[in-house]
Each structure stands twice: as structure tokens, then as C-alpha cells.
C-alpha positions, 0 to 999 in steps of 0.5 A, spaced: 790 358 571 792 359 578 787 357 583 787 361 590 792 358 596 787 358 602 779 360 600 774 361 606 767 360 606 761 363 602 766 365 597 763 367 590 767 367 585 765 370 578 767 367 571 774 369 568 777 372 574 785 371 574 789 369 581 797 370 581 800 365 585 799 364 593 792 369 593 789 368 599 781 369 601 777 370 607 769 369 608 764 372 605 767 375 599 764 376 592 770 378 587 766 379 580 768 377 573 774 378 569 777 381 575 785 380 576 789 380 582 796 378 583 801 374 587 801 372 595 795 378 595 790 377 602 783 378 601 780 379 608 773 377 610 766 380 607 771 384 601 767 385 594 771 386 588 769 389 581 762 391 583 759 395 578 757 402 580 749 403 580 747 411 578 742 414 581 737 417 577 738 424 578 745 423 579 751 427 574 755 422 573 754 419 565 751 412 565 755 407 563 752 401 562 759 395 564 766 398 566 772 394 565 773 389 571 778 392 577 786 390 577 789 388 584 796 387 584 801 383 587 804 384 595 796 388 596 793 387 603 784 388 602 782 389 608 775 387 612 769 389 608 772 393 604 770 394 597 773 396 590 769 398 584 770 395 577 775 398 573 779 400 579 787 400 579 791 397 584 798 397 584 803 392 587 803 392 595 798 397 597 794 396 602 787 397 603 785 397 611 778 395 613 771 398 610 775 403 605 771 404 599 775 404 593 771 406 586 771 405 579 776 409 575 781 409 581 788 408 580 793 408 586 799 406 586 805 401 589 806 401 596 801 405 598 795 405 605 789 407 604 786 408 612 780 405 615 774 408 612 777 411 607 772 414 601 776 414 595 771 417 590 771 416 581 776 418 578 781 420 582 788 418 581 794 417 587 801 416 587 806 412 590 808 410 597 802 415 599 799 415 605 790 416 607 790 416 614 783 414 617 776 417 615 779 421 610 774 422 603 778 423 596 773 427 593 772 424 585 776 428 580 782 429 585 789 427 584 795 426 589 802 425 587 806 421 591 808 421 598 803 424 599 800 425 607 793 425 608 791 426 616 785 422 619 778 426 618 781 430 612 776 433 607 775 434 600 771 438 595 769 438 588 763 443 588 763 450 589 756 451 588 753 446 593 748 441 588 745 449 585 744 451 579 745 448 572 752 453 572 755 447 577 754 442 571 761 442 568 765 445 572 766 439 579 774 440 580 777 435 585 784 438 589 790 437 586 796 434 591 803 434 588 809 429 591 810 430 597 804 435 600 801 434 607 794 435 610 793 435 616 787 432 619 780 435 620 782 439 614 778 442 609 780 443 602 775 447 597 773 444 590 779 445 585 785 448 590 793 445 588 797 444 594 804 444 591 810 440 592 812 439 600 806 443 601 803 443 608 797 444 611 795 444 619 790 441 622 783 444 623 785 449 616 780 451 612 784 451 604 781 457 600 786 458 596 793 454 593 798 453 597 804 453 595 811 449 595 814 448 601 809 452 605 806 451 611 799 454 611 793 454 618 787 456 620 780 459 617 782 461 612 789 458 612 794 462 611 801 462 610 805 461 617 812 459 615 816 455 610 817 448 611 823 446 615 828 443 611 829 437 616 822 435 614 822 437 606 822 430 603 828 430 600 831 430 606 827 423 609 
């Protein structure tokens, strides 16, 4: 078993857990057991790996007593204080900046930047070579396909129904955002709504409804404006 290339202080390494070639760890870190991280990764200080989520007694989600241990891949960057849960799923290159939140059953793909502060929520699914810009929240159940563009500040939504009601259990539906859609920042997208692809959003719009592809859509309530130029559709890049 491969050993970590450089280690800092008050390293705490659970049992079992796997290191590829070349890993390289700050200070302060604690990577729970059985956890697997892949060649020439960076560890920045005060990172935590494979925490187990602690549910909250009148919380929604179903308890589950232990998850899998989380999987990092080769080439990933996990910046300071950041955290990643168990059973969470890093691709090859990712990026991870300082104080993100990473949770469990989240899987994201290779050469992905999740931003400074960025919450990615339970069970999300993001593609490849995406990009989360600072501040941003992924709310849990959502999915984003790749190349998909979130601006600073970008808000997502699950719940149409604001913690009331024993209608709302059953029916949290994150945003869907398909290959090659862009949020603009400070935007708001409402619980279960679809940006297509090449979709586009302003900054500042609130979505209330789906946006369709190649649409550039703005404002409270967003509306379409036009369509997306052809120079910036992302087949053209």
C-alpha cells in the first residue's frame, strides 16, 4: 500500500484507507476509514474526508446507520477546510476551492471547479469539466450535466411548499441542468425546473419555469429575451 508523499501535522488517518502514488497532505486533516484517493492528489489543510452525515431528529431524509467511504481520484486538488462526505464520488482533476461542502451520495465528474464556499447537497449528480463559481448552493436531488456554468451567489431550490405541509414529503425535486447550461449569478432557480441545453439565465432572474435550449431568459419572473448567439453556444468554443 502506498504511503502519502509529504504529511503535515495532526494527520488522522483512519483504518483501511487507500493512497495512490505522489498524495500530498496538509495539517489538520482526518480522512475517515476505508476512504480512496488517487495519484498526486493535494490535501490542503483542515480538510475532512468520508465524514458520516449526523441526521437531524426531525430531518427528512431516511436514516442510515454508515455509507460507503468516499472515493477521490487522481490529479484532485481539495482545498482548505473544506469537507467531503462519505460515499461521495470525485472524479480525476476536480478541484475543490477552499471551505466547500461536498455531500454524501454526490458524485462529480473529471475536471470539474467547485468555488469557494460552494454547498453541494445529498445526491446530486455533476458532470464533467463543469464549473461552481463561489457561494453557489446545489441543492440536494439536483443534477447538472457538463459544462455546465454556475455564476457566484446562484441559488437552487427543492421545495416548493417552504417546510409546510405533510403534502411537500415525497415530492423535493432539485434543478436539472443539461450540458452546456449557464446560470448567471445571484440567480434563483425554483424546486424541479429544467434548463436545457445551451440554456441561459441572467443574473439576478428568478426561474419559474424551464428554459429552453438555446434560450437566453431574464428577470423576476425570467422570461425569454432572445436566443443565444451562435459565438457562444458550446459547440462553438
Amino acid at each position: 500500500m502506498n504511503q502519502p508523499s509529504a504529511i503535515g501535522q495532526n494527520v488522522v488517518i483512519g483504518e483501511n484507507v487507500q493512497f495512490g502514488q505522489g498524495v500530498v497532505i496538509g495539517n489538520n486533516v482526518v480522512i475517515y476509514e476505508g476512504t480512496k484517493i488517487g495519484d498526486y492528489t493535494i490535501i490542503q489543510d483542515n480538510v475532512v474526508i468520508g465524514k458520516q452525515p449526523t441526521r437531524a431528529k426531525n430531518s427528512i431524509l431516511p436514516e442510515v446507520k454508515k455509507l460507503p467511504p468516499a472515493v477521490i481520484g487522481s490529479g484532485c486538488t481539495i482545498g482548505t477546510s473544506s469537507i467531503i462526505y462519505a460515499n461521495a464520488t470525485i472524479g480525476d482533476e476536480v478541484f475543490v476551492a477552499d471551505l466547500a461542502t461536498i455531500r454524501e451520495r454526490v458524485t462529480i465528474g473529471k475536471g470539474t471547479i467547485i468555488g469557494r464556499g460552494v454547498a453541494v447537497e445529498n445526491d446530486c449528480k455533476i458532470g464533467q469539466k463543469c464549473k461552481i463559481e463561489t457561494n453557489a448552493y446545489i441543492t440536494a436531488y439536483s443534477e447538472l450535466g457538463d459544462y455546465v456554468f454556475i455564476a457566484p451567489c446562484v441559488v437552487t431550490t427543492n421545495d416548493n411548499y417552504l417546510a409546510r405541509s405533510q403534502e411537500r414529503f415525497g415530492q423535493f425535486k432539485g434543478v436539472t441542468v443539461k450540458t452546456g447550461g449557464r446560470i448567471g449569478a445571484n440567480a434563483i432557480i425554483l424546486p424541479g425546473k429544467v434548463i436545457e441545453e445551451d440554456g441561459t439565465v441572467g443574473a439576478g432572474s428568478v426561474v419559474t419555469k424551464d428554459v429552453k435550449e438555446r434560450e437566453l431568459v431574464v428577470g423576476v419572473p425570467a422570461k425569454k429575451l432572445r436566443d443565444v448567439s451562435e459565438d457562444q453556444l458550446l459547440k462553438n468554443q
